[in-house]
N, C-alpha and C positions, 0 to 999 in steps of 0.2 A: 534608341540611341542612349537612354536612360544607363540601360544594361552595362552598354562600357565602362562605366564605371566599376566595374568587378572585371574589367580585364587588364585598362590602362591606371596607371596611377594618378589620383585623382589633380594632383597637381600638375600634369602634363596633359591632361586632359584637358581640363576649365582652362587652361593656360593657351590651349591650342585651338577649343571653342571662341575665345575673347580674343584672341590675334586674327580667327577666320573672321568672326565680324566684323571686327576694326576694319580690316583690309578692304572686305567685300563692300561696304559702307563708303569706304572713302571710294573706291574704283569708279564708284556709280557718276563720279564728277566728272569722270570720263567718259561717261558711254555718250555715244554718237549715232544712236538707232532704238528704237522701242522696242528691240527682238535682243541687244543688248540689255538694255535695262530690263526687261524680264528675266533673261535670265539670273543675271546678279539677283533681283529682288528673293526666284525663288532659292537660290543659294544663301542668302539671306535668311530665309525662313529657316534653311535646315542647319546652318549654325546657332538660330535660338532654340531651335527645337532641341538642338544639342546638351543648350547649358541649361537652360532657365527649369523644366521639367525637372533636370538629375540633380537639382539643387536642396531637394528635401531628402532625397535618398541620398546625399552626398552629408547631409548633416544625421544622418541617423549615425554615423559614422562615430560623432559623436556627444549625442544624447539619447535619453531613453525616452521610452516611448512618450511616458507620459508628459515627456519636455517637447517634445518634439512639435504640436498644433501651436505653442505661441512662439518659437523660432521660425517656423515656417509661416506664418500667416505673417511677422513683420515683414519677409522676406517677400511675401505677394502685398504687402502695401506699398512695400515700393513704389511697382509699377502705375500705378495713379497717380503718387506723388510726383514722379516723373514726368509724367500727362501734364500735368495741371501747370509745369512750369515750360515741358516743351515749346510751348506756342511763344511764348514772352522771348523764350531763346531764339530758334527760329529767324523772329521777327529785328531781333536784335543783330545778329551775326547777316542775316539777307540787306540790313539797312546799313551798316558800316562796311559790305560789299558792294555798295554803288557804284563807289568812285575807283575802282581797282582794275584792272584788265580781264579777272576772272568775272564770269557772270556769277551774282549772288548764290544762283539753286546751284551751282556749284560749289562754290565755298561751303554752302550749309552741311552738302557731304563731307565733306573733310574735315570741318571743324569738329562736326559730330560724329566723325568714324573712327580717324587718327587716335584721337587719347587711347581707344581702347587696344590698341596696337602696345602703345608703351604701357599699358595697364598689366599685360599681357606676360609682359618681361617680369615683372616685377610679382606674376603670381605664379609664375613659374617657380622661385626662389622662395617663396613666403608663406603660400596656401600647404598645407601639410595633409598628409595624404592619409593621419588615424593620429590622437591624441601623444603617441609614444612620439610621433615624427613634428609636434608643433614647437618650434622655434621661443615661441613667447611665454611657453610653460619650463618651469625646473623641473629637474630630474624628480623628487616628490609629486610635484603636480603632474605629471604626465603618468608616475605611478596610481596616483590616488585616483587618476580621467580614464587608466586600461581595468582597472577594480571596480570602478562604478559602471562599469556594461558588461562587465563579465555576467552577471549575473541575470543577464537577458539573452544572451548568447549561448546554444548548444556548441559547445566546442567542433565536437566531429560535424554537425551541418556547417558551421561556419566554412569548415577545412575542406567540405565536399565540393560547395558553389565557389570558393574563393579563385579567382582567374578565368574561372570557364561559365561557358554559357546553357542554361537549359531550353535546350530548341526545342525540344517538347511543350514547354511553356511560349517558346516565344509564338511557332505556330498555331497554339491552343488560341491566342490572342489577334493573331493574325487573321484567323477565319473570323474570328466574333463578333457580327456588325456593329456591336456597339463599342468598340472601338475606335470605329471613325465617327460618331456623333459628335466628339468637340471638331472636328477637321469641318464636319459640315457646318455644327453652329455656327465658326467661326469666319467660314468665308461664305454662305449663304443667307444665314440669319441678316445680319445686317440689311443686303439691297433687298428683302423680304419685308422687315418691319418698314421698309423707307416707304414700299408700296401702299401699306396699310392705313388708313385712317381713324381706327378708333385703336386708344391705347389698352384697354380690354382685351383686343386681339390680338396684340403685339405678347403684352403679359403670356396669356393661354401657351401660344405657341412658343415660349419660352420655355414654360413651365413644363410641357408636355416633352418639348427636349431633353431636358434636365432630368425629368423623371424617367426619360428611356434609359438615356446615358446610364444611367444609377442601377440599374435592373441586375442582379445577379449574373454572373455569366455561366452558361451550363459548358463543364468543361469534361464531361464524362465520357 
């Protein structure tokens, strides 16, 4: 889903990711069955898979390479710092929803879904979709931000992938089990380590994921 991003404009894209979460997040305040709320949840997941992944390929857009590991690594510290005040939120919003007619676990959706709905509106308008089209730079700046990547950029490859997609890669990717290694870390790992008792072996099997994931991919 990364890929779209070379076909939709990056601004109606992250604009339509952040409206599909908002949305799908707050709905769940409604679901009245557990075959409901799975499905939202896995709808859920494919709106982050949407944004969050094409968020370093959306920033190559613009900077170069060698800028690109501390943009991107603020960009994944986010997500902890978010963690770490989650729970305080949560706890805050479920306890001044006592006294309401809505049950608390529902207000938590909507409180935490909604914003990103009207976030949504406003990145539609704002997020700019390559340095020429950013709102907050002048006509010099935006000159001086298309000159500093040209020189990273083959012209005619740029002009070849530009809107279209290479299914030769995408397929190339698709067969390669190591591909789904984060899919399984991610929803395996965890009830795995829970079983386990020495942290040694939690570590190992960590590790040994991490090192498959990472393995070259033979795409010949």
């Amino acid at each position: 889903m990364t890929l779209l991003y070379r076909v939709f404009p990056p601004h109606i894209y992250i604009a339509a990711c952040v409206a599909a979460w908002g949305l799908i997040a707050s709905l769940q305040a409604v679901a009245s069955s557990f075959a409901f709320l799975f499905v939202l949840r896995m709808l859920l997941g494919i709106s982050e898979a949407a944004f969050g992944p094409g968020v370093p390929f959306y920033l190559s857009f613009f900077y170069k390479r060698d800028e690109l590991a501390l943009r991107t690594g603020l960009f994944i510290s986010a997500a902890p710092l978010a963690i770490s005040f989650a729970a305080s939120l949560a706890w805050v919003i479920t306890k001044l929803s006592e006294h309401i007619a809505i049950a608390p676990w529902r207000m938590l959706f909507l409180v935490e879904g909604f914003p990103s709905v009207v976030v949504a509106v406003f990145a539609w308008y704002y997020i700019p979709d390559s340095p020429g089209t950013a709102l907050y730079l002048n006509q010099r700046e935006r000159r001086v931000a298309r000159l500093r990547l040209r020189k990273e950029k083959d012209p005619a490859e740029t002009a070849s992938v530009k809107k279209r997609l290479e299914w030769k890669e995408i397929w190339a990717t698709l067969v390669d089990p190591k591909s789904y290694m984060t899919a399984v870390r991610q929803s395996i790992l965890p009830q795995v380590k829970g079983l386990m008792k020495r942290l040694g072996d939690v570590l190992l099997l960590q590790c040994s994921i991490q090192l498959f994931a990472r393995l070259p991919a033979d795409h010949h």
